[in-house]
N, C-alpha and C positions, 0 to 999 in steps of 0.2 A: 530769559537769562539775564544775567549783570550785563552783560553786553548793550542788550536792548536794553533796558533802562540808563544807561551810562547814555548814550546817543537819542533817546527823547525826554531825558529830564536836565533842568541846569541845576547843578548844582554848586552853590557856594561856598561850605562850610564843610568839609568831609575830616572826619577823625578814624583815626587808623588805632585800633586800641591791642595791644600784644605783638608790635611792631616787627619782634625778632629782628631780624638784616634787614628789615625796611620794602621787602620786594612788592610788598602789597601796596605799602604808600611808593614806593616810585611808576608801579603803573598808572595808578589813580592821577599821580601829579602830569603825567605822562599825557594821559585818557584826558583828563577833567582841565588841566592846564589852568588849576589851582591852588593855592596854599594848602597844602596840607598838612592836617595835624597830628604826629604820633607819638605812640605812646608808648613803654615798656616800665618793668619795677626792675631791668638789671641790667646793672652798670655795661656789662659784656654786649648786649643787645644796643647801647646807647652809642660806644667805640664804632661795633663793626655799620650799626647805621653811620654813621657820621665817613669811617672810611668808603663805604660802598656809594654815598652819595656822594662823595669826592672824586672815585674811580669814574661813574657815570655822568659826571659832570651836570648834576641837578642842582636847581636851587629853589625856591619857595618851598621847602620842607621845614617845617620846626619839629625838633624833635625835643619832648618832654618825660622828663625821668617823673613817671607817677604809674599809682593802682588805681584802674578804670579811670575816672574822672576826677578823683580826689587832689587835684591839683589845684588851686586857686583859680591860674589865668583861663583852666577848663568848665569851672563850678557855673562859672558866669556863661558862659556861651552855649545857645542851643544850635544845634548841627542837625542838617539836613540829610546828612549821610554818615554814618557810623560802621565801620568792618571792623569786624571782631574774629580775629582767626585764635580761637583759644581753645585748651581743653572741656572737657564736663565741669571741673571743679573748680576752676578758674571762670567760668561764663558764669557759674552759678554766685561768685563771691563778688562780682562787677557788675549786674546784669538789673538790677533794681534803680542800682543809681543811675548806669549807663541812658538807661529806656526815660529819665528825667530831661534827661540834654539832648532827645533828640526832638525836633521839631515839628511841631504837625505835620502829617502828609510826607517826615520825612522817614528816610527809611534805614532799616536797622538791617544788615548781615551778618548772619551767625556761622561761621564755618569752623574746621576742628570738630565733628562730631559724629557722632554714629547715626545709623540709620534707625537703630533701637533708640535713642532719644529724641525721637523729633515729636513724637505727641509730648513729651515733658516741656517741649519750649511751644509750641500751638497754645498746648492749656495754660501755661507762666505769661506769655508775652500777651493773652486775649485777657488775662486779670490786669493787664498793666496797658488795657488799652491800644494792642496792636493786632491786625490780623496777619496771615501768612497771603504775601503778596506772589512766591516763587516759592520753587524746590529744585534742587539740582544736587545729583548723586554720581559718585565714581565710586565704583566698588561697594565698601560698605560706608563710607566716606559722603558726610551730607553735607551742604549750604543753602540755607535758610532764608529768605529775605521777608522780611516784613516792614511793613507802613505805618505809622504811628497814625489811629483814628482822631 
């Protein structure tokens, strides 16, 4: 599970992409007790991160208004750990570039999706050079993890 990898990998460089209220990067910064980096395309999602990291009193979070990685200060940077909590059509419009910025050996999670779409990202993410490291399901609710080869 995320768990076990969160406690025998170090990670350095983790990006948070679909950030919504931020609750994924504040565990991560939490867990990792690292700069994290997140991301959203809406202004609404940028306010309530910025209030909720205030309420909970965090700090090393940057929070960047962009689509997947298209952001300059992101284009540059490869990361070790990538979470991606999005829809089907939203992973499918970020998910070429995304799988560029992450790092060897580093790892990509995919959650927001069905359990009917998980051969779609096994056969997408094995063309782009990653295999399926984890699976983990609630309901009909999947998360993904992959390792970049």
């Amino acid at each position: 599970s995320f768990e076990k990898i969160i406690k025998k990998t170090k990670f350095n460089l983790p990006l948070d992409i679909g950030t919504g209220t931020g609750i994924l990067s504040f565990v991560l910064n939490i867990k990792l007790k690292k700069r994290i980096y997140a991301t959203d395309i809406s202004l609404d999602s940028k306010n309530n991160f910025q209030k909720n990291k205030k309420i909970n009193r965090l700090n090393n979070l940057l929070f960047i208004k962009s689509h997947g990685v298209n952001n300059i200060i992101l284009k540059k940077k490869k990361f070790d750990l990538i979470v991606a909590n999005l829809l089907l059509n939203e992973h499918k419009r970020v998910i070429s570039n995304v799988c560029k910025n992450v790092k060897k050996k580093g790892f990509y999670l995919i959650s927001g999706i069905l359990d009917t779409q998980i051969n779609y990202f096994i056969v997408l993410l094995r063309s782009l050079n990653f295999r399926l490291y984890d699976l983990m399901k609630l309901n009909r609710w999947v998360c993904l993890i992959f390792i970049k080869c």
